[in-house]
PAVO-344178 format. One record per atom (N, C-alpha, C): residue number from 1; residue in one letter; atom name; y, x, z. Coordinates in pm, whole numbers, plus 50000, padded with zeros to 5 digits. Layout:
BEGIN
+------+------+------+-------+-------+-------+
| resi | resn | name |     y |     x |     z |
+------+------+------+-------+-------+-------+
|  NUM |    a |   CA |     Y |     X |     Z |
...
+------+------+------+-------+-------+-------+
end
This chain:
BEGIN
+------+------+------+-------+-------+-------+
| resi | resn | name |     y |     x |     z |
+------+------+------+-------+-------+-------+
|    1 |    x |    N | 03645 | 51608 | 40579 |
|    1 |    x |   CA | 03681 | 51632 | 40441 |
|    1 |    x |    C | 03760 | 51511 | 40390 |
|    2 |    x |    N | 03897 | 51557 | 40356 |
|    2 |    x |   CA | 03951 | 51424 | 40268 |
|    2 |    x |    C | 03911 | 51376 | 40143 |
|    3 |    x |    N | 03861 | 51242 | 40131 |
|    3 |    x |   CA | 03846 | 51197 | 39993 |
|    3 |    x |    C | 03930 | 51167 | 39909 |
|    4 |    x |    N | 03935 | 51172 | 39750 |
|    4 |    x |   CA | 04058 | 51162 | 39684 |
|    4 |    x |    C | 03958 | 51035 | 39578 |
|    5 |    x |    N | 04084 | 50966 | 39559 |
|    5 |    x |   CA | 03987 | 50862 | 39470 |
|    5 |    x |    C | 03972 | 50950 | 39327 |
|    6 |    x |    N | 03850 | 50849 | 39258 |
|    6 |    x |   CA | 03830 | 50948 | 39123 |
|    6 |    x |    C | 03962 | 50886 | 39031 |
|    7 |    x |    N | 04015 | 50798 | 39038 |
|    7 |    x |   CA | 04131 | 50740 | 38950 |
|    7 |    x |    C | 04241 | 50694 | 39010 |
|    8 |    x |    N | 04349 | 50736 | 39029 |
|    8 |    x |   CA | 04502 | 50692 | 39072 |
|    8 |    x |    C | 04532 | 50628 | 38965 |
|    9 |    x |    N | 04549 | 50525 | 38984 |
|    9 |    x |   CA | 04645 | 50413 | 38882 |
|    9 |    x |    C | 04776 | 50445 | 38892 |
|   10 |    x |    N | 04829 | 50438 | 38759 |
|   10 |    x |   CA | 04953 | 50453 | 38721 |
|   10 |    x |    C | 05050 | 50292 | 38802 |
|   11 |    x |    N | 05152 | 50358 | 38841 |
|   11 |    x |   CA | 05227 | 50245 | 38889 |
|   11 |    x |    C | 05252 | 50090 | 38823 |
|   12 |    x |    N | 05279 | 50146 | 38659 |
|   12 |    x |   CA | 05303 | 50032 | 38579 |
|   12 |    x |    C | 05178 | 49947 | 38537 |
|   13 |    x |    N | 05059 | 50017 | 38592 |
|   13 |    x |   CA | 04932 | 49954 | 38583 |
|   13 |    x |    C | 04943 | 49846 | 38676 |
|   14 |    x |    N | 04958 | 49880 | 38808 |
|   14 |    x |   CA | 04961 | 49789 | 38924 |
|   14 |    x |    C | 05038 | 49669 | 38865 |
|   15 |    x |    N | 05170 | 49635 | 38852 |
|   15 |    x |   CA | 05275 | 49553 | 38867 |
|   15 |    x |    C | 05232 | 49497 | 38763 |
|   16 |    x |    N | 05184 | 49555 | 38601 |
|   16 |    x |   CA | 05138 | 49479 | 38491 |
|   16 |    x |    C | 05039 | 49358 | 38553 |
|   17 |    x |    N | 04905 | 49429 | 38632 |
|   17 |    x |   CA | 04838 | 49362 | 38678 |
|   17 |    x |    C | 04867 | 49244 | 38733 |
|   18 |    x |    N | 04990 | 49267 | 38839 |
|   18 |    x |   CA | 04993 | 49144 | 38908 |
|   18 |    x |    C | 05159 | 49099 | 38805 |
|   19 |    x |    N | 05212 | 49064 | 38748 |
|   19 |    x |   CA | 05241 | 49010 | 38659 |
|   19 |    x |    C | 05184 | 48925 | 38559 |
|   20 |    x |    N | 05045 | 48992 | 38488 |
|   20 |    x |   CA | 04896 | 48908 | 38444 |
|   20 |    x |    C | 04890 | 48806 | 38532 |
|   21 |    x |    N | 04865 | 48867 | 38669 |
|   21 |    x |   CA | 04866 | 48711 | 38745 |
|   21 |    x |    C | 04873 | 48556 | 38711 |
|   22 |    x |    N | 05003 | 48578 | 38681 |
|   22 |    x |   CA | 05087 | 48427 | 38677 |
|   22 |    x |    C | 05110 | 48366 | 38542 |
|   23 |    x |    N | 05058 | 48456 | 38412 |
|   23 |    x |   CA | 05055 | 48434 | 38274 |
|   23 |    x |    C | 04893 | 48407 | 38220 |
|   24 |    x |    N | 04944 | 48301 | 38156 |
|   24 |    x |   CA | 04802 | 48232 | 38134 |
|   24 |    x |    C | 04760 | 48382 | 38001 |
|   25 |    x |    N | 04600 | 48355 | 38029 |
|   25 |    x |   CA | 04550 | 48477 | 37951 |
|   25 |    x |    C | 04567 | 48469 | 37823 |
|   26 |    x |    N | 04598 | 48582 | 37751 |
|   26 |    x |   CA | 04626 | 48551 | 37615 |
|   26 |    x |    C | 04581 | 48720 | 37501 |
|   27 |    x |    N | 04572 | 48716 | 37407 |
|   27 |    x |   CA | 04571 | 48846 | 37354 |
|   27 |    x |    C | 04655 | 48949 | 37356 |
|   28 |    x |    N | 04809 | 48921 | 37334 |
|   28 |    x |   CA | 04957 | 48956 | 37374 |
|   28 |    x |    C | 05015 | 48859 | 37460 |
|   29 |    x |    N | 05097 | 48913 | 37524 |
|   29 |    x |   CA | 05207 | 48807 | 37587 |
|   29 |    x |    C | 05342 | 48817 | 37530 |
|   30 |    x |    N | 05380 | 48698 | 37535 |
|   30 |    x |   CA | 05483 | 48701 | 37503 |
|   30 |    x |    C | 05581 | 48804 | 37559 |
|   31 |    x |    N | 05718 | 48873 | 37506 |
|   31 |    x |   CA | 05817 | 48984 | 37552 |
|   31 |    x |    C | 05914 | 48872 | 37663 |
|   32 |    x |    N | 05948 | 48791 | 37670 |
|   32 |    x |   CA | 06008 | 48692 | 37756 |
|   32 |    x |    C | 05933 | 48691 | 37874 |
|   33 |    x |    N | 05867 | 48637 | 37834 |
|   33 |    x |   CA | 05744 | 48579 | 37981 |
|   33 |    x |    C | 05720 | 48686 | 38028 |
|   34 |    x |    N | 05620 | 48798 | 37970 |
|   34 |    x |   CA | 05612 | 48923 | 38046 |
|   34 |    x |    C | 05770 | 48967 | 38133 |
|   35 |    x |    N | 05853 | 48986 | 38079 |
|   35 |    x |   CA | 05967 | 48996 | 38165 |
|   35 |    x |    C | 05990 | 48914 | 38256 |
|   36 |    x |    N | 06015 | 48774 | 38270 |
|   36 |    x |   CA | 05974 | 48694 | 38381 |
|   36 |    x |    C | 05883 | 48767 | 38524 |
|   37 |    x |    N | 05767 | 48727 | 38410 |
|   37 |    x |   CA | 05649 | 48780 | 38495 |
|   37 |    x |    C | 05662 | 48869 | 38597 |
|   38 |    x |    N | 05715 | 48978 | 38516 |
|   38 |    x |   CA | 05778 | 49139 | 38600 |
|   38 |    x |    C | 05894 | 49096 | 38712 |
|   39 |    x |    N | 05932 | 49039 | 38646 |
|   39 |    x |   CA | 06071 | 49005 | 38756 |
|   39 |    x |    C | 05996 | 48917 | 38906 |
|   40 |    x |    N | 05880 | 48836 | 38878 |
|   40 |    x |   CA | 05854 | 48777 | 38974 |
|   40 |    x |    C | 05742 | 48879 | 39070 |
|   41 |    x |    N | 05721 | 48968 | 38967 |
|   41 |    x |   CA | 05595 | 49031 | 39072 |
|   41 |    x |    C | 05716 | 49163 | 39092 |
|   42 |    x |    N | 05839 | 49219 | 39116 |
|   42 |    x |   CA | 05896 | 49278 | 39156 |
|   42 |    x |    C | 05938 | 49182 | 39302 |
|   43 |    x |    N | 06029 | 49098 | 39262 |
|   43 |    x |   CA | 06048 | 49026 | 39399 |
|   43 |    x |    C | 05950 | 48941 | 39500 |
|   44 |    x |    N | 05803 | 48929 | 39458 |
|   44 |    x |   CA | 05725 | 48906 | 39561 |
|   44 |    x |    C | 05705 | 49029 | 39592 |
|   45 |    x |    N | 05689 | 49144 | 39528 |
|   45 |    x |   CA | 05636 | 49260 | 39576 |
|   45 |    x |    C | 05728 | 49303 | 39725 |
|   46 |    x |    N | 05848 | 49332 | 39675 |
|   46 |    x |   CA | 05932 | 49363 | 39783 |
|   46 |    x |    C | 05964 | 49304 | 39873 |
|   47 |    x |    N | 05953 | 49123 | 39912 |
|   47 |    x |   CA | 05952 | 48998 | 39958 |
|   47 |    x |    C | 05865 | 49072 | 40080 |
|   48 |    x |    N | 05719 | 49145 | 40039 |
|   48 |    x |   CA | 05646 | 49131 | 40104 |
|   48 |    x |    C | 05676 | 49300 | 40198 |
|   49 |    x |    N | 05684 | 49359 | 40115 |
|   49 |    x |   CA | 05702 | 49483 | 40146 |
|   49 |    x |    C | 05810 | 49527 | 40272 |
|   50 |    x |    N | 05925 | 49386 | 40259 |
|   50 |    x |   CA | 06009 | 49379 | 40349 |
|   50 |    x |    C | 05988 | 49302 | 40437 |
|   51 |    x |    N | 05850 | 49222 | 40454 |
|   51 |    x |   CA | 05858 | 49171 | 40563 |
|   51 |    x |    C | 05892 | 49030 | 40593 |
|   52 |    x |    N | 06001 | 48972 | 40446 |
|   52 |    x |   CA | 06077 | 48873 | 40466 |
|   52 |    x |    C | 06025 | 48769 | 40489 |
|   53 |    x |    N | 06066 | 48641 | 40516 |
|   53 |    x |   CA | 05979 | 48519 | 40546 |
|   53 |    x |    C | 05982 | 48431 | 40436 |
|   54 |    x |    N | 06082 | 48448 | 40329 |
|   54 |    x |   CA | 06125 | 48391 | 40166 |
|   54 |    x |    C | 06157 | 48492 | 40121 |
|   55 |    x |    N | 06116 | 48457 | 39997 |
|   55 |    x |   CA | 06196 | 48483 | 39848 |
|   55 |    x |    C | 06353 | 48476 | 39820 |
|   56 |    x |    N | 06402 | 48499 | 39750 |
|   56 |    x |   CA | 06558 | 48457 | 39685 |
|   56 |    x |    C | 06564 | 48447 | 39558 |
|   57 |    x |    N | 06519 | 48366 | 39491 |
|   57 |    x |   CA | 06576 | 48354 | 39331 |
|   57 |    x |    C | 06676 | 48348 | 39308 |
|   58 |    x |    N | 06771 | 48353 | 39401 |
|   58 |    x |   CA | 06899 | 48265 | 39348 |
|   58 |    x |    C | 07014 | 48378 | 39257 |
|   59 |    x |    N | 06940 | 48525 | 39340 |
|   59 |    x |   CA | 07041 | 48587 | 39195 |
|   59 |    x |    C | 06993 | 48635 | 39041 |
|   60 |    x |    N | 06879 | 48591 | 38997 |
|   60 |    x |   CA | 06850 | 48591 | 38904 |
|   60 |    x |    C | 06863 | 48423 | 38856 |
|   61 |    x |    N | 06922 | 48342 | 38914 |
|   61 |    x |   CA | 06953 | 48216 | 38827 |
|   61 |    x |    C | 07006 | 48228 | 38711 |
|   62 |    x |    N | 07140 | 48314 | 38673 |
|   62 |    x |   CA | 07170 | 48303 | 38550 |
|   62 |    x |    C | 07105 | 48407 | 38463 |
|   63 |    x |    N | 07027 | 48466 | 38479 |
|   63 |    x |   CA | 06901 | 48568 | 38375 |
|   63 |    x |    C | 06804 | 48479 | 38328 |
|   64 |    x |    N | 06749 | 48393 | 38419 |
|   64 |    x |   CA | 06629 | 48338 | 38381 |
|   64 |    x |    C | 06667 | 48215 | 38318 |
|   65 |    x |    N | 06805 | 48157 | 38327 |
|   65 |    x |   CA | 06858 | 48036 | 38216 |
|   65 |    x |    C | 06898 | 48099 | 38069 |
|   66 |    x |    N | 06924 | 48224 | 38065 |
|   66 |    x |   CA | 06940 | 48314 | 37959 |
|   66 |    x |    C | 06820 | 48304 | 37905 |
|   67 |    x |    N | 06735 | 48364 | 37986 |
|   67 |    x |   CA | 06583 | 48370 | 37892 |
|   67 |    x |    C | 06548 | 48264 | 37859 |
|   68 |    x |    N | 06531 | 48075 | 37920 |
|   68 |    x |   CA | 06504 | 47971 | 37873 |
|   68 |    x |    C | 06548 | 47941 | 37775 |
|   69 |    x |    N | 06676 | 47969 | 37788 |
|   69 |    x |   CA | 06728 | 47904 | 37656 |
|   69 |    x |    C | 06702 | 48018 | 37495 |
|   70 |    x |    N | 06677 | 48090 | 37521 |
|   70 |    x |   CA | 06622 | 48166 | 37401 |
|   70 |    x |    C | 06489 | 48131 | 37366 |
|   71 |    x |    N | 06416 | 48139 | 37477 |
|   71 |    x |   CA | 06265 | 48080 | 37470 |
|   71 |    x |    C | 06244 | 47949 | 37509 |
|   72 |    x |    N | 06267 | 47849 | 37458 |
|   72 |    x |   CA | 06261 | 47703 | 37501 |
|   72 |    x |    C | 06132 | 47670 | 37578 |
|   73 |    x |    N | 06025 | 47720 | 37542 |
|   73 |    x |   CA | 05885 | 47750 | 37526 |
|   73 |    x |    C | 05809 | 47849 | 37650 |
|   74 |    x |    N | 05933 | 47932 | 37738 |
|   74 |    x |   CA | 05889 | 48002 | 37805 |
|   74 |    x |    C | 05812 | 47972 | 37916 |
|   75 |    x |    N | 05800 | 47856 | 38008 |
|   75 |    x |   CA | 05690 | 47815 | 38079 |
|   75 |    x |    C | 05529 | 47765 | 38060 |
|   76 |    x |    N | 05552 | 47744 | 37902 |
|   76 |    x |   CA | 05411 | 47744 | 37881 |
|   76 |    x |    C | 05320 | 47851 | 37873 |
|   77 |    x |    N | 05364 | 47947 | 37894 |
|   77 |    x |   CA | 05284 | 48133 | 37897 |
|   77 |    x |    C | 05254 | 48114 | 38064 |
|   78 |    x |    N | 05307 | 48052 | 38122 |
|   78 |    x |   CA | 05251 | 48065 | 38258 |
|   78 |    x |    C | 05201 | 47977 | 38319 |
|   79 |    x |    N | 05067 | 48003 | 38413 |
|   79 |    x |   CA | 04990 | 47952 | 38510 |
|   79 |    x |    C | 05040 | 47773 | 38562 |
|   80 |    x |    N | 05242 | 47779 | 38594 |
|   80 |    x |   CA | 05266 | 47689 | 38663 |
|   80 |    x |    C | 05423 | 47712 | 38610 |
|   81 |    x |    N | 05481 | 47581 | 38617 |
|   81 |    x |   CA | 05608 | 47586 | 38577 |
|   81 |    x |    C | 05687 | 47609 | 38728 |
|   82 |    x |    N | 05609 | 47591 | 38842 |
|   82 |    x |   CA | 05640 | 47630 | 38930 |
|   82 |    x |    C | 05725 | 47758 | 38975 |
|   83 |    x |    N | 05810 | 47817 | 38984 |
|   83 |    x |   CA | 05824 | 47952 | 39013 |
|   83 |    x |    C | 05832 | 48018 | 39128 |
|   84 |    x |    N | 05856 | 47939 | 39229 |
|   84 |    x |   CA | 05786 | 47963 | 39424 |
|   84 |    x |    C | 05686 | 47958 | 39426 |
|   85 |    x |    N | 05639 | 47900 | 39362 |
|   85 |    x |   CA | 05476 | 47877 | 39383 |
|   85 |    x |    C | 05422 | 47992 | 39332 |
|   86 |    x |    N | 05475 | 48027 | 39221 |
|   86 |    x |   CA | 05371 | 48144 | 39157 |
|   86 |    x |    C | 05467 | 48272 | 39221 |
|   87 |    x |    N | 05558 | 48283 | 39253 |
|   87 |    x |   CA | 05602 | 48389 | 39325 |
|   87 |    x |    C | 05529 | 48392 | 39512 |
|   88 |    x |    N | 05493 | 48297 | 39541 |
|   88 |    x |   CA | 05420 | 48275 | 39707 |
|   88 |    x |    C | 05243 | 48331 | 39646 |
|   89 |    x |    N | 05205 | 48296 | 39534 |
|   89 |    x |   CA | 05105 | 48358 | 39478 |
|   89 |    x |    C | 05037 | 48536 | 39503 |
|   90 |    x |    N | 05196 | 48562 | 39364 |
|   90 |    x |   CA | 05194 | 48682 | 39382 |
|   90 |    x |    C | 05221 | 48750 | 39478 |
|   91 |    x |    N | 05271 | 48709 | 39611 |
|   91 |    x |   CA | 05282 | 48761 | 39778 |
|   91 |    x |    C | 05168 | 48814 | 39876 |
|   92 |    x |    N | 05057 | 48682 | 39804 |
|   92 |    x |   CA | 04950 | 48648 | 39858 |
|   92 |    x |    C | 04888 | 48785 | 39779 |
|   93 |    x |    N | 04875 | 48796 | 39660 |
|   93 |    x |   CA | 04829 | 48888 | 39547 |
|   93 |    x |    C | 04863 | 49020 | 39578 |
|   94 |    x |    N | 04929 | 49065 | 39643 |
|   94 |    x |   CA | 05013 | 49187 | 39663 |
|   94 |    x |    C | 04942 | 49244 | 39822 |
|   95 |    x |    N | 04978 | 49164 | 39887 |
|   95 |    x |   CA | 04877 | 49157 | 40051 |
|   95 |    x |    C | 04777 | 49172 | 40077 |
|   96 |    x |    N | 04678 | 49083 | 39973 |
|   96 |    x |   CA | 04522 | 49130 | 39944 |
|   96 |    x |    C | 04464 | 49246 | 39888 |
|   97 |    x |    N | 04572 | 49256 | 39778 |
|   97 |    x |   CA | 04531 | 49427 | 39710 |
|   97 |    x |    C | 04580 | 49533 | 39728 |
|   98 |    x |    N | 04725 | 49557 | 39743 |
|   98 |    x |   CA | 04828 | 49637 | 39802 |
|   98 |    x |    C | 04903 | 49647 | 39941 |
|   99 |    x |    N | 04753 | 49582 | 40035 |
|   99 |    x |   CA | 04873 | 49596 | 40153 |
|   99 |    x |    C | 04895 | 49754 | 40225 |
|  100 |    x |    N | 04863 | 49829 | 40211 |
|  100 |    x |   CA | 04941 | 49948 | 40286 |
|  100 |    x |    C | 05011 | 50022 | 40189 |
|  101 |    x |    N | 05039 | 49962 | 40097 |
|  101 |    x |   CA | 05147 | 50020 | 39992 |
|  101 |    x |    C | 05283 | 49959 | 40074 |
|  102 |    x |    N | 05372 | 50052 | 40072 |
|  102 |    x |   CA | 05505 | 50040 | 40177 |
|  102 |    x |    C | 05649 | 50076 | 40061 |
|  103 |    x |    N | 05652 | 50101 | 39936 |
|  103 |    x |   CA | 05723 | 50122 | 39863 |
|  103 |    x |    C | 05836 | 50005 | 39824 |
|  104 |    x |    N | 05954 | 50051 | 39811 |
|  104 |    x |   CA | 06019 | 49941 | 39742 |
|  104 |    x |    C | 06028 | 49946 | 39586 |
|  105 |    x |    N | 05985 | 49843 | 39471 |
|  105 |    x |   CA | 05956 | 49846 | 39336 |
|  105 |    x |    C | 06141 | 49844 | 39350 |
|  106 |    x |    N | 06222 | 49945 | 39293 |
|  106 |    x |   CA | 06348 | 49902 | 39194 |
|  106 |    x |    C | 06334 | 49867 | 39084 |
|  107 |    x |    N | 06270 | 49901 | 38990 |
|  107 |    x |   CA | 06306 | 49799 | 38902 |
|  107 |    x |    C | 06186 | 49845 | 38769 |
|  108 |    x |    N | 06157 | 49713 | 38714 |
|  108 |    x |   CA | 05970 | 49714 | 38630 |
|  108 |    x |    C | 06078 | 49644 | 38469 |
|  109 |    x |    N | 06099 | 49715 | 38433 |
|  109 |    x |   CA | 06130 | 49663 | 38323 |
|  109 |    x |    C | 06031 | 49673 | 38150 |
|  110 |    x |    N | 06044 | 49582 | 38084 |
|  110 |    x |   CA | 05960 | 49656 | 37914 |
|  110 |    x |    C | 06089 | 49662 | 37851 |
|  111 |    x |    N | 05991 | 49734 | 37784 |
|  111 |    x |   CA | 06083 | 49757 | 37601 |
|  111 |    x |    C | 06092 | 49674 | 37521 |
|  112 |    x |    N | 06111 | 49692 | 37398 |
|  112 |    x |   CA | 06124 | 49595 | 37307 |
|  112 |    x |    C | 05926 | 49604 | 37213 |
|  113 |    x |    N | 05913 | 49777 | 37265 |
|  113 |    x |   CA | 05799 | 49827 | 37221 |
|  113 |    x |    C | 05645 | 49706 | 37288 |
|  114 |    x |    N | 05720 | 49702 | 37431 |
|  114 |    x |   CA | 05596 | 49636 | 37509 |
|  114 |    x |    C | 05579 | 49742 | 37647 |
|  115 |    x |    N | 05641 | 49870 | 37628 |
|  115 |    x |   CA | 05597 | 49933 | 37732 |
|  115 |    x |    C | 05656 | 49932 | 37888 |
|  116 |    x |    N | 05592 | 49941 | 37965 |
|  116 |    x |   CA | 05674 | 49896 | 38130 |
|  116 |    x |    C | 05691 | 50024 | 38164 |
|  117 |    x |    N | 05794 | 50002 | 38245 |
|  117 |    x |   CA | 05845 | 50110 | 38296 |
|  117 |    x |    C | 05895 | 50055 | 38439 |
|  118 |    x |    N | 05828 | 50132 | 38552 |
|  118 |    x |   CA | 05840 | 50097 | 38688 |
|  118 |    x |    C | 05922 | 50229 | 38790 |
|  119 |    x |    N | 06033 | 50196 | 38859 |
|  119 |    x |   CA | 06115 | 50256 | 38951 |
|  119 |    x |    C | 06055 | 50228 | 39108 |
|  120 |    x |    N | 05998 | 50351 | 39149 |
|  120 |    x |   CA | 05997 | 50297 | 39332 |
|  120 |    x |    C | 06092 | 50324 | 39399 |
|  121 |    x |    N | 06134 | 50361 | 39525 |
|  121 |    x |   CA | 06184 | 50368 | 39658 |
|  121 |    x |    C | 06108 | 50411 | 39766 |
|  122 |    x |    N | 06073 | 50555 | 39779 |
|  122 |    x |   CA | 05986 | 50588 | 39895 |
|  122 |    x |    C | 06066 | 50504 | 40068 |
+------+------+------+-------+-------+-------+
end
């Protein structure tokens, strides 16, 4: 007999989750940082998903100097000003909880509302 779990989590549940990760706990998060956040638990996600042996920040360099400079303030919402570090985190985070998930995340974006919205890749 196949078992079915009693609750399938919604996708944008997952990635929120591990996005929480790397943002220090708070009541709201900030709309910046959460985007960050998303952006880093998209590319560890797929980092891992693919197998790779690194990361690549390097084409979100000019997004994430966009967001600093609007948010001067934006590393203090997170864990580590580090951003390999907390992206090698969320790798680790993804492996432990999601490893036979085989999907590629395209793209976890919010609103202005707060709400995420997550794209896979079977």
């Amino acid at each position: 007999m196949k078992k079915t779990p009693k609750h399938i989590r919604k996708s944008s549940e997952i990635i929120i989750e591990m996005a929480e990760h790397i943002l220090k706990p708070v009541e709201e998060h900030d709309h910046d940082a959460m985007s960050v956040a998303l952006l880093f638990a998209q590319l560890a996600w797929n980092t891992e998903v693919e197998n790779l042996r690194e990361h690549d920040l390097s084409p979100y360099f000019q997004a994430l100097i966009e967001i600093e400079i609007s948010t001067p303030d934006l590393w203090s919402y997170f864990i580590s000003p580090d951003k390999d570090e907390m992206i090698r985190k969320l790798r680790i985070y993804k492996k432990t909880h999601f490893p036979f998930e085989r999907r590629l995340l395209l793209m976890a974006s919010i609103s202005p509302e707060g709400n995420v919205q997550v794209t896979w890749s079977n």
